[in-house]
C-alpha positions as CSV (number, residue, x, y, z in Angstrom):
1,X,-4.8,137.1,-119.1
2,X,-3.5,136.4,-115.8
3,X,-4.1,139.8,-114.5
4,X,-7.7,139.5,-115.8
5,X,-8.2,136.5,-114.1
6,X,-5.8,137.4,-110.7
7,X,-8.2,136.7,-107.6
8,X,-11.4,135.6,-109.5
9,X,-11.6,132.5,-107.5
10,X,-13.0,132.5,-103.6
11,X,-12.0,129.6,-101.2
12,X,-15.2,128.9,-101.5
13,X,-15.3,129.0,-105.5
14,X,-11.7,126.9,-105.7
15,X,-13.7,124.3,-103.2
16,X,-16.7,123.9,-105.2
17,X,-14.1,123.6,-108.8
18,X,-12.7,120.8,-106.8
19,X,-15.0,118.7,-104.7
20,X,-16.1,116.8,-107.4
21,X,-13.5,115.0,-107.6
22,X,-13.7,112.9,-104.1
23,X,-17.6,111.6,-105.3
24,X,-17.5,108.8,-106.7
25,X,-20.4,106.5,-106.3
26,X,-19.2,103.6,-107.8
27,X,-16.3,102.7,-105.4
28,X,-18.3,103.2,-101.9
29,X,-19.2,99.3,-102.3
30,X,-15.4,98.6,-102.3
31,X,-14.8,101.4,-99.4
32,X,-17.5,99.1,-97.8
33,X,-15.2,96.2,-97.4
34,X,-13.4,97.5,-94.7
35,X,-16.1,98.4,-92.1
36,X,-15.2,100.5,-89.8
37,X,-11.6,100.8,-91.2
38,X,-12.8,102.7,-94.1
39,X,-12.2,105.8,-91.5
40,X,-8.9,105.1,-90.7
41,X,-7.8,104.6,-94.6
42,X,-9.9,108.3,-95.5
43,X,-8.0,110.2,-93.1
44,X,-4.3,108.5,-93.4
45,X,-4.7,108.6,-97.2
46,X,-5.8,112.2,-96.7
47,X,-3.1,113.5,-94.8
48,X,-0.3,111.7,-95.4
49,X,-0.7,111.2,-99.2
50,X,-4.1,113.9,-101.4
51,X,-2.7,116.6,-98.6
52,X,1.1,116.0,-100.0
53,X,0.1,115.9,-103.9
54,X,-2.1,118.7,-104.0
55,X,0.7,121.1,-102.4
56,X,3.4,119.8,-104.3
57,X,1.3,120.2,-107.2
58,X,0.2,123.8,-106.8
59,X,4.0,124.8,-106.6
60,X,4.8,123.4,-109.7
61,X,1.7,124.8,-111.4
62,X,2.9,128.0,-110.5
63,X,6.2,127.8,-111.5
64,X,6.6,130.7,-114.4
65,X,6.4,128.9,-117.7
66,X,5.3,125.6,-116.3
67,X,1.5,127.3,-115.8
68,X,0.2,124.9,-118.6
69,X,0.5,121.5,-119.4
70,X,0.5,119.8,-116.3
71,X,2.2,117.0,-114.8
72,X,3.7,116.7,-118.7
73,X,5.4,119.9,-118.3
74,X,6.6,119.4,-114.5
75,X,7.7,115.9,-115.5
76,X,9.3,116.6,-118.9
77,X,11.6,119.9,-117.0
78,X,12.8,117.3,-114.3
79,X,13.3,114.6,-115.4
80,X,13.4,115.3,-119.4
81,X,10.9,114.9,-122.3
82,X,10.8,111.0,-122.6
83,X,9.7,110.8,-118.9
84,X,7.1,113.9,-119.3
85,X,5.3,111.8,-121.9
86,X,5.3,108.9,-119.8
87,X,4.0,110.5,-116.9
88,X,1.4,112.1,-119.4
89,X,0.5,109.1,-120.9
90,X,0.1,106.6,-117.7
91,X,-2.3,109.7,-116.2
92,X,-4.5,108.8,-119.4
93,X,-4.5,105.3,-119.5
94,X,-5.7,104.9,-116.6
95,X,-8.7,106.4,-117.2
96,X,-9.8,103.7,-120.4
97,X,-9.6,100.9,-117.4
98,X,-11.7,103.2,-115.3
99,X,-14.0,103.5,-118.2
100,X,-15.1,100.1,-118.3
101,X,-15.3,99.8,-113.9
102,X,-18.0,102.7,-114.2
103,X,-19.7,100.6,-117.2
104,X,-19.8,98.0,-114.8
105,X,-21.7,99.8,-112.6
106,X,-23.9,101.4,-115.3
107,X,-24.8,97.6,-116.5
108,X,-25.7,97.0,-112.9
109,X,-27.7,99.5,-112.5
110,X,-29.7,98.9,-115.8
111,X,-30.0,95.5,-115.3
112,X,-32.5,96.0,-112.1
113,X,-34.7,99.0,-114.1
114,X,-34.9,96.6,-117.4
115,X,-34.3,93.3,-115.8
116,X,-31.2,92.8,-117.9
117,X,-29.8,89.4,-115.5
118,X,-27.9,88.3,-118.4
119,X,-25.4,90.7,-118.1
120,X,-24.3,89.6,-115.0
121,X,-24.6,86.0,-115.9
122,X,-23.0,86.2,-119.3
123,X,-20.0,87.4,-119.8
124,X,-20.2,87.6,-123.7
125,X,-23.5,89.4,-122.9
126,X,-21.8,91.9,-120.7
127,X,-19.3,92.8,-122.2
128,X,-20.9,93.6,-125.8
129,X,-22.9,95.4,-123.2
130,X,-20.2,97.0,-122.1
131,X,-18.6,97.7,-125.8
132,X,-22.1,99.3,-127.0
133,X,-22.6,101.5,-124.0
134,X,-19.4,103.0,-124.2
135,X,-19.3,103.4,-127.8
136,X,-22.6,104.8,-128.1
137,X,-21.1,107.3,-125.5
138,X,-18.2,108.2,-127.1
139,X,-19.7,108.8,-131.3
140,X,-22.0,111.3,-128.4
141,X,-19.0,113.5,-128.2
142,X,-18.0,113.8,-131.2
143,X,-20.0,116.7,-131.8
144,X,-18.3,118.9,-128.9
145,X,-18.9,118.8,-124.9
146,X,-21.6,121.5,-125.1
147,X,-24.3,118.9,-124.5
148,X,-22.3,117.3,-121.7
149,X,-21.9,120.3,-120.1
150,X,-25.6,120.9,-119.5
151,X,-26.5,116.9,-119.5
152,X,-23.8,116.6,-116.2
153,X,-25.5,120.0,-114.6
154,X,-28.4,117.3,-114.4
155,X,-26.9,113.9,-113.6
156,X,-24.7,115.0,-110.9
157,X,-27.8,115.9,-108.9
158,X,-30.0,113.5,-109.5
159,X,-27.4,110.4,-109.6
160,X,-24.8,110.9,-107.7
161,X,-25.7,113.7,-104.4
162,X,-29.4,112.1,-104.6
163,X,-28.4,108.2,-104.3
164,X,-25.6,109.8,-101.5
165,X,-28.4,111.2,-99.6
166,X,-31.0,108.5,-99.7
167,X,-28.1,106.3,-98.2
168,X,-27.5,108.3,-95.6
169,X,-31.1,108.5,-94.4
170,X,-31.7,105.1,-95.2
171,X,-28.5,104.0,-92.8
172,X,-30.0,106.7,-90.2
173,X,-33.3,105.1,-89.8
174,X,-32.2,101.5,-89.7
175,X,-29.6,102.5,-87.1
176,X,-32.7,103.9,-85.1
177,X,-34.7,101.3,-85.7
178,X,-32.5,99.0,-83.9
179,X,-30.5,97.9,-87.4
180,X,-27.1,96.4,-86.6
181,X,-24.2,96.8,-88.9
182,X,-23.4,93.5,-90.9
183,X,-20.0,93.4,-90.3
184,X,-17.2,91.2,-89.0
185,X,-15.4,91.3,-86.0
186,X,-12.7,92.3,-88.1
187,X,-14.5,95.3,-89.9
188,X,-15.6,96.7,-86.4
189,X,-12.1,97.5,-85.6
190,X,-11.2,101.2,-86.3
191,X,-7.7,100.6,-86.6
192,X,-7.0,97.6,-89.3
193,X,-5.2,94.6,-88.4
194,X,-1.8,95.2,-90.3
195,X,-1.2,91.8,-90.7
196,X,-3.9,90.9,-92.5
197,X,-2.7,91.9,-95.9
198,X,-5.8,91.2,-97.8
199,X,-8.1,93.8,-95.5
200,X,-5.4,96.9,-96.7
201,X,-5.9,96.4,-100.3
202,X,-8.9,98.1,-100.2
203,X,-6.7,101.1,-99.2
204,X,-5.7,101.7,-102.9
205,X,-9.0,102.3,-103.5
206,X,-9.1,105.2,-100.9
207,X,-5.8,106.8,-102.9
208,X,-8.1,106.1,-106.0
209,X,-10.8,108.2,-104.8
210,X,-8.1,111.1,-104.1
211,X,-6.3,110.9,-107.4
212,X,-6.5,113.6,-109.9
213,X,-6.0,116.6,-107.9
214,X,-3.1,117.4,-109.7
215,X,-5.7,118.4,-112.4
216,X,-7.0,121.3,-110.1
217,X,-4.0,122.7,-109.3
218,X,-3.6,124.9,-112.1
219,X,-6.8,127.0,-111.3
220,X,-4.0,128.2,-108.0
221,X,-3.1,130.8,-110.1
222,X,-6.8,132.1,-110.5
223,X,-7.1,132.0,-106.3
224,X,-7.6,134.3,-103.8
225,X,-4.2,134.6,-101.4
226,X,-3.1,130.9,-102.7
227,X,-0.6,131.0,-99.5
228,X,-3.4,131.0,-97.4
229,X,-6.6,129.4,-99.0
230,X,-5.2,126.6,-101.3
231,X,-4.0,124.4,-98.3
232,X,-7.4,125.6,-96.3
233,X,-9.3,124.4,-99.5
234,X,-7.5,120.9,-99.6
235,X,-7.8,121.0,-96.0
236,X,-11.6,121.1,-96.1
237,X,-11.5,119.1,-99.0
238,X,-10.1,116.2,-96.8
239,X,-12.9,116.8,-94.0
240,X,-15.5,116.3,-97.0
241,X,-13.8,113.2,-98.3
242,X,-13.9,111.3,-95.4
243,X,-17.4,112.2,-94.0
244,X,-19.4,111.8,-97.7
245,X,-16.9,108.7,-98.5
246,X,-17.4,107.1,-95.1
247,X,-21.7,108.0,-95.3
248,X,-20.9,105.8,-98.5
249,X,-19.2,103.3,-97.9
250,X,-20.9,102.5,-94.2
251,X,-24.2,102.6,-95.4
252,X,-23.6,99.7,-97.6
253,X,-21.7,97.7,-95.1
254,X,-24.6,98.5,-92.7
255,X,-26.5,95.7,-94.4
256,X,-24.9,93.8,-97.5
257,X,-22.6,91.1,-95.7
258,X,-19.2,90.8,-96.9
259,X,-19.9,87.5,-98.0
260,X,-23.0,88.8,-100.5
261,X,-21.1,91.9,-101.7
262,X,-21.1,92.5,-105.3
263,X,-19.0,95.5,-106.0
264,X,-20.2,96.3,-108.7
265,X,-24.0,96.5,-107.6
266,X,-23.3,96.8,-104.1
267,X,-25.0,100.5,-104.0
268,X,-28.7,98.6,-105.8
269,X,-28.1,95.3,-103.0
270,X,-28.2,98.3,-100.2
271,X,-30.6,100.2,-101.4
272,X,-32.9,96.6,-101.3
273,X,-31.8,95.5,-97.9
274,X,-33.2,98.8,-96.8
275,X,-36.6,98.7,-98.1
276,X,-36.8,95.6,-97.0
277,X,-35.9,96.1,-93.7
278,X,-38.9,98.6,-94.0
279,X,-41.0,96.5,-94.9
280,X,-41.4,98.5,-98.7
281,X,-41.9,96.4,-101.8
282,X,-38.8,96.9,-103.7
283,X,-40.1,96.6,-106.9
284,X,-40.6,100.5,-108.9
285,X,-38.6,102.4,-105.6
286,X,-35.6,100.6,-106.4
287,X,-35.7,100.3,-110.6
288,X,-36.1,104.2,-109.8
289,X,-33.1,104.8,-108.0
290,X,-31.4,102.5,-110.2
291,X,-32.5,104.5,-112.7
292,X,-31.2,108.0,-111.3
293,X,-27.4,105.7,-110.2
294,X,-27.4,104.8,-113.9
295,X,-28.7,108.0,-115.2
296,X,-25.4,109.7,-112.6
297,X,-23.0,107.4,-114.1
298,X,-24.0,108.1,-117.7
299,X,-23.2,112.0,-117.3
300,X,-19.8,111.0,-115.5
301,X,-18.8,108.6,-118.3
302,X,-20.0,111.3,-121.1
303,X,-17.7,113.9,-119.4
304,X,-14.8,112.0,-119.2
305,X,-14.5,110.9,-123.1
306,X,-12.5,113.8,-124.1
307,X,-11.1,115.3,-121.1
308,X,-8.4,113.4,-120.6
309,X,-7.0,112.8,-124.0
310,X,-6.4,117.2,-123.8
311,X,-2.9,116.3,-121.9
312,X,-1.7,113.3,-124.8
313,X,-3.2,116.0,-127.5
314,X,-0.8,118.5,-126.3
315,X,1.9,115.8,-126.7
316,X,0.5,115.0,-130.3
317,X,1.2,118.6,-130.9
318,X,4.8,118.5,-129.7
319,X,5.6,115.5,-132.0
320,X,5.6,112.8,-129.5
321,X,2.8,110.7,-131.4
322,X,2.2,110.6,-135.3
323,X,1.2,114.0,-136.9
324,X,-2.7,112.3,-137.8
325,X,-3.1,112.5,-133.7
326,X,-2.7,116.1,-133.9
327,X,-5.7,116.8,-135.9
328,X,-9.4,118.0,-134.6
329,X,-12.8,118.1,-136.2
330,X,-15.1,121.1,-136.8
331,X,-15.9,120.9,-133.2
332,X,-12.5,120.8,-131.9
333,X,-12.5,117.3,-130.6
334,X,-9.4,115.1,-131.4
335,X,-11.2,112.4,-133.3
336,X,-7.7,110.0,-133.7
337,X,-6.8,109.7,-129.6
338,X,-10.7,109.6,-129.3
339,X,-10.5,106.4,-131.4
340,X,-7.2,105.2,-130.1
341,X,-8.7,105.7,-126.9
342,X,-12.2,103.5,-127.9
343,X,-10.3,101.3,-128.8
344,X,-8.1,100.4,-126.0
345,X,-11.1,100.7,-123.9
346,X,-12.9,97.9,-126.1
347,X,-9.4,95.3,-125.5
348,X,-9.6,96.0,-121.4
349,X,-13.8,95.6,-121.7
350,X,-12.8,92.1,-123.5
351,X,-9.8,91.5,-121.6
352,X,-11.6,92.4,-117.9
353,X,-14.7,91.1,-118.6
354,X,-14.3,87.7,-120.9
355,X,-11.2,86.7,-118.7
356,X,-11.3,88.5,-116.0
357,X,-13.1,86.0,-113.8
358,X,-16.9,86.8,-112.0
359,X,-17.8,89.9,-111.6
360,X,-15.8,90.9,-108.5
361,X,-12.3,89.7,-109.7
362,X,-13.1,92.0,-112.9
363,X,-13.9,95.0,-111.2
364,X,-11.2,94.9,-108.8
365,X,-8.6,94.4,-110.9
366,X,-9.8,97.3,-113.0
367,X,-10.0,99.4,-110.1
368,X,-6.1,98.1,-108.9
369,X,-4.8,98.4,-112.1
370,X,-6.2,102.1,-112.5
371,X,-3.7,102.6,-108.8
372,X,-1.5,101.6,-109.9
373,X,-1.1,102.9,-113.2
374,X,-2.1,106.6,-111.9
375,X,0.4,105.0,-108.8
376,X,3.2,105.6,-111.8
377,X,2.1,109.0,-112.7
378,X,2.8,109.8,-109.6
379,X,6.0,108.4,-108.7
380,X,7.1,110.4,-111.5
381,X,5.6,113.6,-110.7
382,X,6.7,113.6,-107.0
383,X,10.1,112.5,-107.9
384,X,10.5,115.1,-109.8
385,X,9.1,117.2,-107.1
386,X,11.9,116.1,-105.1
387,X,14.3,116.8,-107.3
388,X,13.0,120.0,-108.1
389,X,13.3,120.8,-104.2
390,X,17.4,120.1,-104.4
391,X,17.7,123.1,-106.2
392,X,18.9,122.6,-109.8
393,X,16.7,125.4,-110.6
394,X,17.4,127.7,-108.1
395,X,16.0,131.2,-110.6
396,X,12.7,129.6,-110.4
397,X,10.4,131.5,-108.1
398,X,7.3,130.1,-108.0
399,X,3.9,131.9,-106.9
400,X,3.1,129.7,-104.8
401,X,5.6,127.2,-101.9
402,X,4.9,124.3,-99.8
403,X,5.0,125.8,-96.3
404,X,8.3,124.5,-94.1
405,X,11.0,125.8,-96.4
406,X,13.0,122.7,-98.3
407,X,12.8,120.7,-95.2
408,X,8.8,120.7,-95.3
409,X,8.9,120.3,-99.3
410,X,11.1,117.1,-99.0
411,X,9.3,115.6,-96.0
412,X,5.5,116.5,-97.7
413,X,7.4,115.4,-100.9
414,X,8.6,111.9,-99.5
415,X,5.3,111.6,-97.5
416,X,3.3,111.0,-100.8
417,X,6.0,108.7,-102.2
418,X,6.1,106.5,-99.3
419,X,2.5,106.2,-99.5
420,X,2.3,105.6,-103.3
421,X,4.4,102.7,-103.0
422,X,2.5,101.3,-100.5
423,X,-0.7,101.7,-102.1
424,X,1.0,100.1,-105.7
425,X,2.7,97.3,-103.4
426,X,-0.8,96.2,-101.8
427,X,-2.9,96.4,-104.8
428,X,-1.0,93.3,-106.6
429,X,-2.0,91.3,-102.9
430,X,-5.0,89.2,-102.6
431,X,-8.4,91.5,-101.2
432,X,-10.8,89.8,-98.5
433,X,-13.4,89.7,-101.2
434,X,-11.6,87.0,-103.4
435,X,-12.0,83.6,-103.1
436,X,-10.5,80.3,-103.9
437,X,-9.2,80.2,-108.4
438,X,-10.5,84.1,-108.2
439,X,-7.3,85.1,-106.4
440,X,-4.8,83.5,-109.3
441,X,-7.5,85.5,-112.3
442,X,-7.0,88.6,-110.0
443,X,-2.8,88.3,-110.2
444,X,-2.9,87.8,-113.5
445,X,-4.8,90.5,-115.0
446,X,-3.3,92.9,-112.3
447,X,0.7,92.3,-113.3
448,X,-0.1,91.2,-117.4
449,X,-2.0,94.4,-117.6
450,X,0.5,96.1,-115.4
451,X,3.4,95.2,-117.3
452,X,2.0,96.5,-120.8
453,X,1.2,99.1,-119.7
454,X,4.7,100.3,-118.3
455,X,6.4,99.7,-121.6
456,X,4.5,101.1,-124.2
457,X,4.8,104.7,-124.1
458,X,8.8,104.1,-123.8
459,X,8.3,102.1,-127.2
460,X,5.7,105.2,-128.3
461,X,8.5,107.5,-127.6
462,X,11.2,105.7,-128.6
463,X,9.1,104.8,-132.1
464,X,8.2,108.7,-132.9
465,X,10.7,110.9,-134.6
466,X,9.8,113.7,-133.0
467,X,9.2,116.4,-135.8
468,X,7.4,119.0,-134.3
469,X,9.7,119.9,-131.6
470,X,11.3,122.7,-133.9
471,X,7.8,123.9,-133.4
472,X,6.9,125.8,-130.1
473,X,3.4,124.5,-129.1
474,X,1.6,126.5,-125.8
475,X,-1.5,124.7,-124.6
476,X,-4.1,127.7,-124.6
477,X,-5.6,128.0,-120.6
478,X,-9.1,127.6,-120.3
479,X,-10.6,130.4,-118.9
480,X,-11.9,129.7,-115.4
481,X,-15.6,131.0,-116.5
482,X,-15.9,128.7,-118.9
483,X,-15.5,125.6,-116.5
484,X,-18.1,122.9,-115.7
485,X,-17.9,122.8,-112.0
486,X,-20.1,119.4,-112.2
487,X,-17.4,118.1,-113.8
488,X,-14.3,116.0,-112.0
489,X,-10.7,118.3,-112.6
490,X,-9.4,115.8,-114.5
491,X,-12.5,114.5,-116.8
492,X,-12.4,118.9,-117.1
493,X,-9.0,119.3,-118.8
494,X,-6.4,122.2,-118.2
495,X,-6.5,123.6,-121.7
496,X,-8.3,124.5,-124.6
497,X,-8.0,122.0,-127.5
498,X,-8.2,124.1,-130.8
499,X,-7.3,123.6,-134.5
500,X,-4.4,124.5,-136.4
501,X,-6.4,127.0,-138.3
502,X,-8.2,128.9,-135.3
503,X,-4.8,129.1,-133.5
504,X,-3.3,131.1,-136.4
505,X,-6.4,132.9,-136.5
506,X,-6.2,134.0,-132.3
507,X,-2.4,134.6,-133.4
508,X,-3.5,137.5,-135.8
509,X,-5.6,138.6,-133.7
510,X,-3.1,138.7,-131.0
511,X,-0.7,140.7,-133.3
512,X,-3.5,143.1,-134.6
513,X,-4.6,143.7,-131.0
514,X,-1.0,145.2,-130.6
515,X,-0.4,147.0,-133.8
């Protein structure tokens, strides 16, 4: 396979696999927050910290035998099995809290084309809008991701690059029209103020946006002279970031004062202040672009249901969760962890939403708590980077090394440690756009939610008696022309999630092919 696959991928190709992953519409209202910061946090969290994960990622994903599996397999060989599944587990999880911050922005979005106010209002009202959406959603999927596939070819256009361009243009012609940016004499500062605490929280959503390119890493293997073009593609990767992120998130702060921000509608409050500015009756304009933000958000949603649960299905199959979580339908899709994962998405909806506070403490605590969580992955993964580099497995060659010998693999190594602490340490502090009792509801859900979440896959682990380890279980690669480039890395999955019975059928096969 790798031989048949050995150079498919251009820089160019590997680039388009991976750029998905920085767009994410729904977070420029909270990039937006830091005015002319926002620049600053794009390119320090770029260098210092996506630059540092994605090279320590692609060595380990090309590390013979560790090819598949992920940050699972990279963990569980450094720092053993019980931390592997942890590592697996808090890089899913954090995705069921991101579920409900994209809903959020869904609701928003629908509220302005069916003039749904209630939602926003009410928060029994949203969040049994919140629990229907996503379920609806999810019993979508259950039928395969061959619909998604071609539904996200369509969304991604029209709601997520489309709403990215109008903003731009929109900010281009009020800046020309003698438009002035609404922001404070704090936010015109390029360099933050590094004693204002609550101005750099905002910087964990900046890591946020980066997170996940572990998930892209194993497609190194599949590249072009990987020496040369995986750092130039992460490189150029960076440059896109912060020019599409910073279009984003200055547009909005162009004309939605801090003060008025709503982060989860802030994109639809933009959008208004512009045509009004224009002098255009808001009215249909803006239910249609609501209508293509909701319509983006709806593909993104649909293709992240059972992505992410591939990397806890591979460690169903080696025994680390009861044997019903190992099972698939006709369709291949893991109905159990796609319940188990409804599920826990439905208690953070009613947790988030019914005690989360208004509408900003809610969605940034969700957005926080998905830092930090993913912020745990991580510590695990590039510790065990680090360890790695100190040479307890000195026969390992992988096919691809961070450049700089074992000095540059420690330093790039430390680099995004340093920086993932930083980013977990300033989410749990007060942001600028909390007021008064919303600060305490923020604290709250941030180290309650926090705090579960850190012990239960020890208790998982600890609870499960492991029965299938006798049994050797390879994740099966998916091959690279079968991938959904529409589709974030992550929300993609690594591997191919097949039943019991087709495996022992591609085994005969396999064997017959020899004989």
């Amino acid at each position: 396979m790798k031989k048949k696959l050995a150079g498919k991928l251009s820089l160019l190709g590997f680039f388009a696999l991976t750029a998905t992953m920085v767009l994410d519409v729904y977070e420029y209202p909270s990039f937006s927050t830091s005015g002319l910061n926002l620049l600053f946090f794009l390119v320090v969290g770029g260098l210092l910290w996506f630059f540092p994960a994605a090279l320590c990622a692609a060595e380990m994903a090309t590390v013979p035998e560790w090819e598949q599996g992920g940050v699972f397999t990279w963990v569980s060989e450094t720092w053993g099995e019980r931390f592997g599944f942890a590592a697996v587990f808090f890089q899913w999880i954090q995705i069921t809290v991101g579920f409900v911050t994209m809903i959020y922005f869904l609701l928003s979005a629908l509220a302005k084309v069916v003039d749904l106010g209630i939602v926003s209002t009410n928060p029994l009202a949203k969040t049994l809008a919140v629990l229907v959406i996503f379920w609806l959603i999810t019993a979508s999927q259950l039928r395969g991701i061959g619909f998604t596939n071609r539904l996200v070819n369509f969304t991604f256009s029209l709601g997520v690059v489309l709403p990215a361009i109008l903003l731009l243009v929109c900010m281009v012609l009020y800046l020309l029209s003698g438009g002035r940016f609404e922001f404070t004499a704090a936010q015109m500062n390029l360099v933050p103020d590094f004693k204002n605490v609550s101005m750099l929280v905002v910087f964990a959503s900046f890591i946020l946006s980066y997170m996940g390119v572990e998930a892209s890493a194993g497609y190194v293997n599949e590249l072009d002279n990987p020496k040369r073009n995986y750092p130039l593609a992460m490189f150029l990767l960076v440059i896109f970031a912060v020019v599409i992120n910073a279009i984003g998130g200055l547009s909005i702060g162009a004309v939605v004062p801090l003060d008025k921000l709503n982060l989860s509608s802030g994109v639809l409050q933009a959008f208004d202040s512009y045509l009004a500015h224009f002098h255009i009756s808001a009215g249909i304009v803006l239910k249609i672009i609501a209508f293509l933000v909701a319509f983006g958000i709806f593909g993104e949603i649909s293709s992240w249901v059972v992505g992410p649960v591939r990397g806890l299905y591979m460690a169903a199959q080696k025994g680390l969760l009861p044997p019903k979580f190992r099972k698939v339908n006709k369709s291949n899709v893991p109905i159990p962890l796609v319940l188990l994962q409804g599920a826990i998405v439905s208690i953070w909806a009613i947790a988030l939403t019914m005690f989360g506070g208004g509408d900003n403490v809610s969605f940034q605590a969700a957005l926080s708590l998905m830092a930090v969580i993913y912020g745990l992955m991580y510590l695990l993964f590039l510790s065990g980077y680090l360890k790695y580099t100190f040479g307890q497995n000195k026969k390992l060659t992988p096919g691809y090394k961070v450049p700089g010998g074992k000095i540059g693999q420690r330093i790039i190594a430390l680099s995004g440690l340093i920086v993932t602490l930083f980013v977990m340490f300033i989410s749990f502090q007060s942001p600028a756009v909390l007021k008064g009792s919303e600060i305490g509801e923020y604290h709250i859900m941030l180290i309650v939610g926090t705090l579960i979440v850190l012990v239960l896959p020890f208790i998982i682990y600890a609870l499960n008696d492991k029965s299938a380890h006798k049994v050797k279980f390879k994740p099966v690669p998916r091959p690279i022309e079968s991938v959904n480039p529409f589709i974030k890395p992550f929300a993609r999955g690594q591997h191919e999630i097949i039943s019991d019975e087709q495996r022992i059928k591609n085994a005969v096969k396999k064997l017959e092919e020899k004989l």
